[in-house]
C-alpha positions as CSV (number, residue, x, y, z in Angstrom):
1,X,88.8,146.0,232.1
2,X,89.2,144.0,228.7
3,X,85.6,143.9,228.2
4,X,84.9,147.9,228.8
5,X,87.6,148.8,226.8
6,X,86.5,146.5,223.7
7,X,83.4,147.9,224.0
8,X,84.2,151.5,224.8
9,X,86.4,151.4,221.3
10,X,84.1,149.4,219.0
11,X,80.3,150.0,219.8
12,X,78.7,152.7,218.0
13,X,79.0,155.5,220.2
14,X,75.3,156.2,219.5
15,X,74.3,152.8,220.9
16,X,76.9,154.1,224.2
17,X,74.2,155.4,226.7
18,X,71.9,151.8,225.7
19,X,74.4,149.6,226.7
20,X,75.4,152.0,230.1
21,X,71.6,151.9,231.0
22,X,71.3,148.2,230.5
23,X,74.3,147.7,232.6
24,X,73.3,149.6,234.9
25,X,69.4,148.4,235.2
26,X,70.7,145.4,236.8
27,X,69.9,145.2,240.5
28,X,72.7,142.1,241.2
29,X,75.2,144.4,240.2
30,X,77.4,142.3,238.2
31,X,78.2,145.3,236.1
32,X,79.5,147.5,238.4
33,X,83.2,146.6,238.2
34,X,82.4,146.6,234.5
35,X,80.5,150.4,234.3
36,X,83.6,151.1,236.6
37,X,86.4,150.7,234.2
38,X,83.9,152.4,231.2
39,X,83.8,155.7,233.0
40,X,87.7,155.5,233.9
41,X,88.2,155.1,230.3
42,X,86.2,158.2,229.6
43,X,89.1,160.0,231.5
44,X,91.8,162.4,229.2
45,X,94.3,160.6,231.1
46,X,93.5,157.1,231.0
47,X,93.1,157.4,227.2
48,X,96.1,159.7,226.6
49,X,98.6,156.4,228.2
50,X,96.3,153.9,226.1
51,X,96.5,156.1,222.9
52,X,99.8,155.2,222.3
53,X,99.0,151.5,222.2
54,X,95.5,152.0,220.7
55,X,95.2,154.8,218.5
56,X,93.0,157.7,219.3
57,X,89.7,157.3,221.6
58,X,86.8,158.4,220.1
59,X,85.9,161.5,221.4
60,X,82.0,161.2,220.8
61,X,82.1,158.2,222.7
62,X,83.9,160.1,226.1
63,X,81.5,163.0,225.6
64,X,78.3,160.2,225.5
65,X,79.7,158.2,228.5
66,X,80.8,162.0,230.7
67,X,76.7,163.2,229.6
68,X,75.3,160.1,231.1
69,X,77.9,159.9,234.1
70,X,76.3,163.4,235.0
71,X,72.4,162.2,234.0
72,X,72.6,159.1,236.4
73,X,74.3,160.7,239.1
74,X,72.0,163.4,239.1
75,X,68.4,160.9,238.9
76,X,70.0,158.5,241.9
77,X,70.5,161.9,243.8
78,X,66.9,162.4,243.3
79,X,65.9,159.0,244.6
80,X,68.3,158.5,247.3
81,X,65.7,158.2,249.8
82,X,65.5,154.8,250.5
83,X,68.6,152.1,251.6
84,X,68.6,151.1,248.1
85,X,68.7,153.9,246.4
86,X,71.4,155.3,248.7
87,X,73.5,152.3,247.6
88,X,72.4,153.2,244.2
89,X,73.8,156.8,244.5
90,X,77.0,155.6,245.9
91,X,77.6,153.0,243.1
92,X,77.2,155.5,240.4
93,X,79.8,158.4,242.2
94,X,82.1,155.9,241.6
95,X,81.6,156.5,238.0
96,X,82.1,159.9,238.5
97,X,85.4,159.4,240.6
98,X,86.5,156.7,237.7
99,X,85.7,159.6,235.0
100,X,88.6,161.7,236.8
101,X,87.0,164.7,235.6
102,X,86.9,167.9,238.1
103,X,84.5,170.0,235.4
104,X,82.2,167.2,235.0
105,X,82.5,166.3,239.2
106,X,81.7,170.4,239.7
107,X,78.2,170.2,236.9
108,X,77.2,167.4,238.5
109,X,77.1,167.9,242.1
C-alpha cells in the first residue's frame, strides 16, 4: 500500500499509464497486490479519508489511472480466449472493483 501511494502522489501523472503498463506487463505477477492498491487509490472515497492526512490527490492522476483501468479491462476482454488471458481478465476487474467507481464499472463493461 505504501509503495502505490508514494507513487500515486509523487510521479508525474503523465509518466502514470508507463509505470501501470510496466507493472502490469509482468507475467509473475508480483504487481498485482501493488496495481491493486493504485486503482483503490483512484477511488473519491479512498482519497477523500487520506486527504485529510495528505493534502489533496491529484486529480489528473485519478482521471489517468480510471482511463487506463477502462483501456486494460477492455483489451484483456478482447483476448480472454485462452486460460491465461482469462486469468488476465480477472486480475485486471479487480482494478476495476478497487477503483470503486459505478460510472467507470458501467463504460467499461
Amino acid at each position: 500500500f505504501v509503495a502505490a501511494l508514494a507513487q500515486f502522489l509523487t510521479v508525474d501523472p503523465r509518466n502514470i499509464v508507463k509505470l501501470l503498463s510496466q507493472a502490469h506487463s509482468t507475467t509473475d505477477g508480483r504487481f498485482e497486490v501493488f496495481l491493486r492498491f493504485f486503482a483503490g487509490l483512484s477511488s473519491r472515497r479512498s482519497a477523500r479519508v487520506l486527504e485529510e492526512f495528505l493534502g489533496p490527490f491529484p486529480i489528473e492522476t485519478i482521471c489517468r489511472v480510471s482511463d487506463w483501468v477502462k483501456e486494460e479491462v477492455q483489451r484483456q476482454m478482447r483476448n480472454a480466449g485462452s486460460e491465461y488471458g482469462k486469468r488476465r481478465l480477472l486480475n485486471t476487474l479487480h482494478y476495476l472493483f478497487e477503483s470503486q467507481n459505478p460510472a467507470l464499472a458501467q463504460q467499461t463493461l
